[in-house]
N, C-alpha and C positions, 0 to 999 in steps of 0.2 A: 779599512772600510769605515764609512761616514756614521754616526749614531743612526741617521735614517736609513740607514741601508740595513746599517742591525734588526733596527726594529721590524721593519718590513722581512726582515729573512724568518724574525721569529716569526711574525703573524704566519707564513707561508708553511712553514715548518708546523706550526700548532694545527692548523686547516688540513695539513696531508693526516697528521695523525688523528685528527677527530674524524675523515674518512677513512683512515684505514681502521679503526674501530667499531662504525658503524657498517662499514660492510659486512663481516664477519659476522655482526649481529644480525644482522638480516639474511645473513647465507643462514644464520641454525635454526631460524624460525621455520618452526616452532620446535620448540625443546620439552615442550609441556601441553596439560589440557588445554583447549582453548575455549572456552563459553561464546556460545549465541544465548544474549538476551532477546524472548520473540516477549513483543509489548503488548501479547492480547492472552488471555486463559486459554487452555487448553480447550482440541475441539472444534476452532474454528478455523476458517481457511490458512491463515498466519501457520495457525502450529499445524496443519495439515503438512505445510511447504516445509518446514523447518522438519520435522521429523523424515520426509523423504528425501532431503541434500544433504541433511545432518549425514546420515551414515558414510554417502561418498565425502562427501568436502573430510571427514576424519579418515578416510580411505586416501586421497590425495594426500593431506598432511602430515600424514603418518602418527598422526597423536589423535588423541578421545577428543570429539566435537560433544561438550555436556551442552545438551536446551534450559533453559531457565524461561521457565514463564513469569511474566512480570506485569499481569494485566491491568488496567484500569485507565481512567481519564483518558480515553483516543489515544492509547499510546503514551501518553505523557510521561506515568508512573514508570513505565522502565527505560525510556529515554534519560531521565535524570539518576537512574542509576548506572544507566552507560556514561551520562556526560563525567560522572566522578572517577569511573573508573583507570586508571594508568594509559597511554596513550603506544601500547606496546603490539598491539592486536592481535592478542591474546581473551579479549573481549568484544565482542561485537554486536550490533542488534539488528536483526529482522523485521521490520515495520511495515508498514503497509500506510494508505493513501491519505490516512489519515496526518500523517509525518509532515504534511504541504497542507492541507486542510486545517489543523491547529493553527498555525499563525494567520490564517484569514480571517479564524471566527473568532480567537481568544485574544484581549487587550492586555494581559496577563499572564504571561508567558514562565514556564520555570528555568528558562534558558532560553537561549537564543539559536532556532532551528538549522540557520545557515552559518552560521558560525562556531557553534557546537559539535559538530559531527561533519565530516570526513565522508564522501560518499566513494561507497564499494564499489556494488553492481546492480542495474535495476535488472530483477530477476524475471518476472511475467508481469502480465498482465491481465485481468478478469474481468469480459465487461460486466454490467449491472444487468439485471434482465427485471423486464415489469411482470409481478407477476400477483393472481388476483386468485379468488377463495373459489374454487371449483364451480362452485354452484351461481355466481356472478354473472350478472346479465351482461358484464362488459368482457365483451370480445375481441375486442381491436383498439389501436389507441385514439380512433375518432370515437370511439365508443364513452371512451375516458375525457377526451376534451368536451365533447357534448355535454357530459353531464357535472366535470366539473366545473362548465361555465354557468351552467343553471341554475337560477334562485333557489328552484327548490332541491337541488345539489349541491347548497353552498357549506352543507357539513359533512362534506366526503375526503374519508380520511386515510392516510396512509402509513404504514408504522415503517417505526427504524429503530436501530441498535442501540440508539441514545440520541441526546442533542448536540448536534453538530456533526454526527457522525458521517460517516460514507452515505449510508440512505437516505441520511437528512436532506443532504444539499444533494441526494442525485432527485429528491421531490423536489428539492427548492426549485434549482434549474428548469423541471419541469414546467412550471408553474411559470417561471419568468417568459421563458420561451412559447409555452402554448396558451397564456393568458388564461387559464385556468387558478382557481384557489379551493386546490386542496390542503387540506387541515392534518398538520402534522402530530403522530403519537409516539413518544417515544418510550422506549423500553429500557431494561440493561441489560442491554446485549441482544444480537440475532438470533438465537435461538427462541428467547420468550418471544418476539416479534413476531418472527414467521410461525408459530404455533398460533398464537394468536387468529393469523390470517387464517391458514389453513380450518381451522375451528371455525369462521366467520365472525368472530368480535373485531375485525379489522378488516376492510375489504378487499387492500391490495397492500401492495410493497417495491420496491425499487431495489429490488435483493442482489446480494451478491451471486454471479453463477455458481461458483465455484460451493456455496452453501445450498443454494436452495435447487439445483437440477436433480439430486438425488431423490426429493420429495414432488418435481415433478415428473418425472420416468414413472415416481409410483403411483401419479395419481392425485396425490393431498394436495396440488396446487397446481393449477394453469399458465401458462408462460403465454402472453401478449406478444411481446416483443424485446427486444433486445438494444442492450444501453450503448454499445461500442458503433463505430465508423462504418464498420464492416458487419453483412451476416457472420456466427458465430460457425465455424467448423462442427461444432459437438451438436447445431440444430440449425442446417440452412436454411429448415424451412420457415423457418421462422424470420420475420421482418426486421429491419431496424426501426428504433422510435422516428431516427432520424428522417426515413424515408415514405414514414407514415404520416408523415404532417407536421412534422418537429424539426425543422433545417435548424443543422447547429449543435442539437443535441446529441452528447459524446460525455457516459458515464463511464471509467473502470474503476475498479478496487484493484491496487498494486503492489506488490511486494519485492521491497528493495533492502540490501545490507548496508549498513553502514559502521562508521569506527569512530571512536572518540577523535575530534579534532587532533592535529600533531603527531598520528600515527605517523611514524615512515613512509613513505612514497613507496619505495622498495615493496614494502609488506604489502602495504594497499595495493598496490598493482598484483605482486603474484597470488594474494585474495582473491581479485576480479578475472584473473587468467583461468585460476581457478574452476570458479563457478561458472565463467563461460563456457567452460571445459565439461561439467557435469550436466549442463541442460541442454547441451547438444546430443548427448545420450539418448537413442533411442527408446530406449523403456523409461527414463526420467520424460521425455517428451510425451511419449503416449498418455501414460500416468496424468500426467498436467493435463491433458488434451481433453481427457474424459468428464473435464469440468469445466471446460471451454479456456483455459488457459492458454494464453499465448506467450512462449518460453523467447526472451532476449538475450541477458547474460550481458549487456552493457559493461562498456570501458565508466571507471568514474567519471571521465569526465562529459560523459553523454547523461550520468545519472546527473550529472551536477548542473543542466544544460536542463534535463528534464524537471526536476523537481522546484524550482525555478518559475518556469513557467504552467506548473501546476500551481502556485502559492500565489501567482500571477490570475489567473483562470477564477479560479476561487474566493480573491477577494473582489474580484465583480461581482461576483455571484452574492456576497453576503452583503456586500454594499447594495445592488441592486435591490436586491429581496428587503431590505432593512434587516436584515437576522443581527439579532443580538443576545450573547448569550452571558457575557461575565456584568 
């Protein structure tokens, strides 16, 4: 046998055994707990989702799914503690819309979005619904272009969760699209926000459904219209922005898993078979449903396909608007 033929038989020989090692390791996953990082406090939509797949997803795996809330900066703060984390997936993070929305608005980045993380499954989706302080003379969203076009409406203003967040740019869009300039307020976090409205020290909002439908069943705030493609299941009767004089407009707030880059292929995939697996569940569906959630369960590479063209979407949007935030 030739020196080249050696050496190629070693190469060949090292490559079966570095597969027959990694198989085995992907057959016993998981052998341990496994953490979901969700990147927003508790309370809000994110950790709503994470608390009710948490228990199945650790049901399918046969080991403890621990939640770790890891809130702050749009997700930022616990994205970068997943980016450090082992790439064994045994760690993984929850994130929401915000995940594609960062790299549109931030020149500053504490990692790099698409190159960092490994996409799982995109889990649902929630559209935005406009919704305005009970007592509000605007009833419809010609109601809202009217008067945000108006001089003497030129400080009509809308709150959100922070700056850059999900409400921000589902106002900015607004704005771009209906030629209206309504004047952004931003909070920390959805909750002081939409209490705000509700009380009337804020007029309206561009809320998440899946937060703010429960304070409109009761009452504390009026739903307009709705931010998604489609009427919402959980209120048909309700209009879309879209279809009320807004061609174009299309808000959700989303919630997709992800792994540290370099995870196994193996793992990531039967992660994502996984979760496809529990949101086909009817009672996880209804569940979702009652907050207008629309359940997917995405292969990665339809999340990697989609989040893409959300980062895509979005940085028109902030270029368009001039938004600038670092």
């Amino acid at each position: 046998m030739t020196a080249l033929f050696r050496r190629l038989a070693g190469v060949l020989v090292a490559a079966g055994l570095l597969a027959g090692l990694a198989a085995p390791a992907a057959a016993a996953y998981p052998d341990r707990p496994v953490t979901l990082v969700v990147t927003y406090p508790p309370g809000g939509t994110v950790d709503v989702v994470a608390r009710l797949i948490g228990p199945r997803l650790s049901a399918e795996l046969g080991q403890p799914v621990v939640i770790e809330n890891r809130g702050g900066a749009g997700g930022m703060i616990g994205g970068a503690q997943v980016v450090k984390a082992q790439p064994d997936g045994y760690t993984l993070m929850l994130d929401a819309s915000n995940h594609a929305q960062n790299p549109a608005i931030h020149a500053r980045m504490q990692f790099d979005t698409l190159k960092a993380f490994a996409p799982v499954s995109l889990l649902l989706r929630v559209p935005n619904v406009l919704v305005v302080t009970p007592s509000s003379p605007i009833k419809s969203v010609q109601d809202l272009i009217r008067a945000g076009r108006s001089a003497s409406d030129s400080h009509l203003y809308f709150a959100s969760a922070g700056p850059g967040s999900a409400q921000h740019l589902a106002g900015e869009l607004f704005n771009l699209l209906a030629k209206t300039r309504l004047h952004h307020v931003a909070y920390k976090g959805g909750g002081p926000a939409m209490m705000d409205v509700m009380s009337g020290q804020v007029p309206l909002m561009f809320a998440s459904m899946g937060s703010a439908w429960q304070h409109v069943k009761s009452g504390k705030l009026r739903a307009v219209a709705v931010g998604g493609l489609e009427r919402s299941k959980a209120a048909p009767e309700l209009p879309t922005i879209a279809e009320s004089g807004v061609p174009g407009y299309e808000t959700y707030e989303w919630n997709a898993v992800f792994a540290p880059a370099g995870t196994p292929a193996a793992i990531v995939d039967r992660l994502s078979k996984t979760l496809a697996k529990i949101l086909r569940e009817p009672a996880i569906v209804e569940q979702l449903a009652g907050f207008g959630a629309e359940t997917i369960g995405s292969t990665p590479a339809e999340l990697e396909r989609f989040r893409r063209a959300e980062i895509v979407k979005w940085q028109k949007v902030v270029k368009d608007s001039g938004l600038k935030l670092d």
